[in-house]
N, C-alpha and C positions, 0 to 999 in steps of 0.2 A: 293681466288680461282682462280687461274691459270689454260687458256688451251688452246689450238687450238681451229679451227673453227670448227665443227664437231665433238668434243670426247664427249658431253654431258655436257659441264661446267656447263652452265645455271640449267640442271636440276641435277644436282648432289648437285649444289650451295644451290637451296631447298629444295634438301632432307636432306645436312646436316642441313639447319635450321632451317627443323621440328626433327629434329632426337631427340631422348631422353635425349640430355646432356640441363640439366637444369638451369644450372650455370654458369658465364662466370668467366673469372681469378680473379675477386676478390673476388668469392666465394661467392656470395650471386645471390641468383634466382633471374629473374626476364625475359621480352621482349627480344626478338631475336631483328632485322633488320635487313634484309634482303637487298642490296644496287647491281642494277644493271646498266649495262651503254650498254644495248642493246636497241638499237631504235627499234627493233622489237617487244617490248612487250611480248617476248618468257615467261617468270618469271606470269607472271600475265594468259597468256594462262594453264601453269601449272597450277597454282593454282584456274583456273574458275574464276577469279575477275575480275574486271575493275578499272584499274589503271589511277589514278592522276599522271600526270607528275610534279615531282617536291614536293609531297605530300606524308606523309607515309599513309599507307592505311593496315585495318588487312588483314593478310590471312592466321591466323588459331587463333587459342587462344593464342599461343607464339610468332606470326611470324608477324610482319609488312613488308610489303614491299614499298622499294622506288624504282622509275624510274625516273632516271636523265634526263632531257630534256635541252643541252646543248645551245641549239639555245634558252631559252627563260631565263636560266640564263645569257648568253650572252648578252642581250638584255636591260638586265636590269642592268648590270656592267657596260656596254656601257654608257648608258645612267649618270651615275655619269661622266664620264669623256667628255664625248662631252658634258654636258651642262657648262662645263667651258672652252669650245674650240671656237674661231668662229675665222675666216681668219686673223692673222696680228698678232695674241694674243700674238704666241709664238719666237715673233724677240726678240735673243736673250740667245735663246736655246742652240745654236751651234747644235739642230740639221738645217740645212736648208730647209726652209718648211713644218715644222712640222706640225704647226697648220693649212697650209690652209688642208692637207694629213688629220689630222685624224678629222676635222671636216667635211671633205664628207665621211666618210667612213659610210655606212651601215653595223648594224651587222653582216648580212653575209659574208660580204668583210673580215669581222674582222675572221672568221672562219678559213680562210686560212692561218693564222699566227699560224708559228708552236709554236703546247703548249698550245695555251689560252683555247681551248674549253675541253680540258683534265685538268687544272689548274684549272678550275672552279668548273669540276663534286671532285673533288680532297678535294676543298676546301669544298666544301656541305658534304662530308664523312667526312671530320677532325672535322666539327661543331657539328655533329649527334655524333660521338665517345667522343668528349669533351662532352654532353650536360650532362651526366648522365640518361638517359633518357632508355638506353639500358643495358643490362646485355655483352652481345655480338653486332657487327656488323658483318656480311657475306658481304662480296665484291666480285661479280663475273663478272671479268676484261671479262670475251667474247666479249664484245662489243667494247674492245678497238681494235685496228689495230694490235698491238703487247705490249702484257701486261709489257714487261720489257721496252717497250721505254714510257710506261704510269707510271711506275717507276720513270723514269729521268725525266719528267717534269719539276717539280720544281727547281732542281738546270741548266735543259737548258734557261727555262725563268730567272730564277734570272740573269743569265750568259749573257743571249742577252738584258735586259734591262739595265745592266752596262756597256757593248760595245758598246751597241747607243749610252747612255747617262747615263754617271760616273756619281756615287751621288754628286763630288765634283763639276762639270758641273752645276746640279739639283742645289743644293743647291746655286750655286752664281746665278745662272739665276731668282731664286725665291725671291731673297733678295729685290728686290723692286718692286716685282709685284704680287698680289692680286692672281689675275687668275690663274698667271704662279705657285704660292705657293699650290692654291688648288692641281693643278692639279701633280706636285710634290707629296702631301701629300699621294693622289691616290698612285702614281706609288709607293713610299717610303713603304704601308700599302702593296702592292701588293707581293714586295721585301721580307716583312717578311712573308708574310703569305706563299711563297713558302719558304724561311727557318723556318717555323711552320710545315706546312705539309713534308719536309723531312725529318724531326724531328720524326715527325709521323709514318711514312711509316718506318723508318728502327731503330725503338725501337725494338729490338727482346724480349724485356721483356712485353711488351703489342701486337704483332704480331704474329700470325703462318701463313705458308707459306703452302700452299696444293696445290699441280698440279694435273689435271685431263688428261688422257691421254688414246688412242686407245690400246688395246691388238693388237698389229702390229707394222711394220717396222715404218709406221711412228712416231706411238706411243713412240716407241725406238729412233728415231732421236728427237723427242720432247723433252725426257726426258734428254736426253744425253746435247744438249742445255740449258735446265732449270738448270740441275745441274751448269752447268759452270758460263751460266751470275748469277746467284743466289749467290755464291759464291764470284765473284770479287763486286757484291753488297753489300756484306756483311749480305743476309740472308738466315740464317739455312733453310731450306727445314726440315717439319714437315711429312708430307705424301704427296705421291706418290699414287692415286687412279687408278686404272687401270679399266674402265670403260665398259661394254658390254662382260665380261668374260663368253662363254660357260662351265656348268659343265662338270667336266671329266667324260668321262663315256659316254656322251652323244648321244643319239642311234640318225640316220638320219633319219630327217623326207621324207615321202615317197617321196617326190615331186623331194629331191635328190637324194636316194639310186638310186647305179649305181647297176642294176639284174645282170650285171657279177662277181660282188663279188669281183674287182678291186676297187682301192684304192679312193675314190670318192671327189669332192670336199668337202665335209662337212669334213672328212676325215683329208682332206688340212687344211682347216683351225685349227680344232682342232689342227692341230702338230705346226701352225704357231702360233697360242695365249698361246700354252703351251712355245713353245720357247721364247716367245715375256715375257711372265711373269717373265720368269727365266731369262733372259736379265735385264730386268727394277728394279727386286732384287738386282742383282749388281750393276747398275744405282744410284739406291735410297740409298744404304750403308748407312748413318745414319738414312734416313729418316726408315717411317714405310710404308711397302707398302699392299695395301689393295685391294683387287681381289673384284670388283661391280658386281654380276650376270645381265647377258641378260634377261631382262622379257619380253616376248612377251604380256605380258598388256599392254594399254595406260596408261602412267604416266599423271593422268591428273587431281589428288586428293590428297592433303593431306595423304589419308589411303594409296593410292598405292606408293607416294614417301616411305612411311614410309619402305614398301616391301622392297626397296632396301638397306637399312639396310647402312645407312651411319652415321658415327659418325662423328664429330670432335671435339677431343682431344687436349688440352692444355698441352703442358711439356715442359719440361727446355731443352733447345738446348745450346750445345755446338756454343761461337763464330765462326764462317767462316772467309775466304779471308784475303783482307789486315788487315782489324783488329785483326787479331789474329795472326799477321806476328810476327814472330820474330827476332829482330834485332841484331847481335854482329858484333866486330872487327876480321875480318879475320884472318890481317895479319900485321905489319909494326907498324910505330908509328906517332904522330905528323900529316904533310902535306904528310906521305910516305903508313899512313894508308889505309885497304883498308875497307871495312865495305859490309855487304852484308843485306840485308832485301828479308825474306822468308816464305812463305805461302802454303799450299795444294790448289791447283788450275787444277781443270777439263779443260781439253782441248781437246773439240770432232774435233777442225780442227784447231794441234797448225799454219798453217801461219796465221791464223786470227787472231792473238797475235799480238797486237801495241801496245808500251810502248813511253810516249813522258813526258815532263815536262814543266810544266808553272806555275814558280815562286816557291813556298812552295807546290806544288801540285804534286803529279805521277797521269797523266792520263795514264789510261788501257783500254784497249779496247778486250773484249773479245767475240766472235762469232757475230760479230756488235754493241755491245754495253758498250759504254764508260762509265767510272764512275771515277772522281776527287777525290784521296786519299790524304786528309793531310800528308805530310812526319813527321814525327818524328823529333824532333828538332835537333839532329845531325845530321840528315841526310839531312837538310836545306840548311846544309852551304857546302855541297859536288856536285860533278859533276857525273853524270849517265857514270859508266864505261861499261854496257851492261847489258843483263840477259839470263838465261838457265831455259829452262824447261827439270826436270826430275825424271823420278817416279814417276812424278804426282804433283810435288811441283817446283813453281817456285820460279827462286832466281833471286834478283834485284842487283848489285853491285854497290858501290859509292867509289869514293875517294874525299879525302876534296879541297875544291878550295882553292890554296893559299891567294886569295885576300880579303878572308871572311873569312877565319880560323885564329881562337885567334891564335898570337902568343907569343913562350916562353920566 
């Protein structure tokens, strides 16, 4: 569950899982869980309970809820790797001063390194979805800062702990040291587990992707973003929820009717959520987009989540983005070839479009956020002749390097 701050994520995140789908993709009933990463407790306020950090806890018949406390799984990952740390340990690292740095660091200190306190709550969700334990898991990203850069995690940290310190670095430094092996073994275990959980994260065969979103401009700016980075990520967009929808029709309560009979805000709004709907339909094109009525209830019970009448739905989504790019020869032949690799690709503000290369990789960067595409093995051994956005589909072009290309 994807959403702004403000469009209702949290509580739509529980209403879908109390809703009445009782089976999760492999077809056999069983427990929800419910997985939030708001330090506010909002999820558990719903539900009337009191939540264990770190702990599933019921809250309904089908519904476990967890609340990740990042500072105390922190703490306790820390704690593996400082106690094989103490000043002098790690001469020999090539990084300089490693060891006496990360054995003063306090967990907190450790907080401020981009990625780890996100990689952590990440990794406790892969564990819970592997365990068998659950039919479904609900994940309601509101409490991250920005859910698509809670996305990239894993492959940012894989990425900065091979730029500190290359496994081939690791590996010679550990060959004759006890301490320096442990603690390699650490970071080595760490390395996979963020390629496990990106593994995770972008199965579309085990995933669906749900945004939650305002009946409003901004709601419409939201979505217009979701669609784009979702796609150069390479995941389908399931539904589009449009949250806090007044029915049509809807008569003004007195407090706003204007007695002149002139067009009233209440008025306003209605015309701005009917426009905003029919916007976010186009927006949404494959997704299914689903109109939440406004209940002037407190949502604050199980029976009244239930009012708002949210499903989610598992179906087969068409691949997205670079993965589903298609690749042919233009033009030309040999070293004179040109080759082009092309995708349907949303672009709500194309100059935010960077396209760069590092090594076997296309980085793309779309509406601020980057994501590392394996090229295609012909397209390995070729030099990036530029790219065009148009109609909606971006086109990459290459030609071959001659000092890497077989020749005849």
């Amino acid at each position: 569950m994807l959403g702004a701050g403000g469009a209702g994520t949290t509580t739509v995140a529980a209403a879908g899982a109390v809703g009445d789908r009782t089976t999760g993709r492999s077809g056999r009933s069983g427990k929800t869980l419910l997985v939030t990463l708001d330090r506010f407790h909002s999820a558990a306020s719903v539900f009337g309970v009191f939540s264990v950090p770190g702990e599933p806890i019921p809250a309904s018949q089908q519904v476990d809820l967890l609340e990740l406390d990042p500072m105390a799984m922190l703490e306790e990952t820390w704690g593996t790797v400082r106690s094989a740390l103490t000043t002098g340990e790690l001469t020999g690292t090539g990084v300089p001063g490693v060891g006496a740095v990360l054995a003063g660091l306090d967990p907190e200190e450790v907080l401020g390194m981009p990625g780890v306190e996100s990689l952590l709550a990440l990794r406790r969700i892969r564990d819970e979805a592997a365990s068998g334990s659950w039919s479904r898991v609900v994940v309601d990203t509101s409490g991250a800062t920005d859910p698509f850069e809670l996305l990239r995690v894993p492959q940012m940290v894989s990425d900065t702990v091979e730029r500190l310190w290359p496994r081939h670095r690791r590996l010679a430094a550990s060959a004759d040291n006890a301490r320096i092996a442990r603690v390699v073994a650490v970071l080595d275990a760490l390395v996979r587990d963020c390629a496990d959980v990106d593994e995770l994260l972008f199965d579309t065969s085990g995933v669906d992707v749900h945004l939650v979103v305002g009946a409003d401009r901004h709601g419409v700016a939201t979505a217009e973003r979701a669609v784009a980075v979702l796609q150069v990520l390479g995941l389908p967009l399931s539904t589009v929820l449009a949250n806090r929808v007044l029915p049509k029709g809807a008569s003004s309560p007195a407090s706003v009717a204007d007695p002149t009979g002139r067009t009233s805000w209440w008025d306003e709004q209605l015309a701005i959520q009917a426009g905003a709907v029919e916007q976010l339909r186009d927006i949404a094109s494959d997704a299914e987009l689903i109109s939440l009525p406004w209940l002037s209830e407190p949502l604050d019970s199980v029976l009244s989540l239930r009012r708002l009448g949210v499903r989610i739905e598992s179906r087969p989504m068409d691949t997205v983005g670079p993965q589903a790019a298609e690749v042919e020869r233009e033009s030309g032949s040999g070293v004179e070839s040109v080759y082009r690799m092309s995708w349907k690709q949303a672009l709500p503000d194309p100059s935010g479009l960077q396209l760069g290369r590092s090594g076997d990789d296309l980085m793309i960067t779309v509406s601020g956020v980057r994501r590392r595409v394996r090229l295609p093995s012909v397209l390995r051994r070729c030099l990036v002749l530029g790219a065009q956005w148009d109609g909606g589909v971006l086109t990459v072009r290459f030609r071959p390097d001659p000092s890497v290309w077989p020749q005849p």
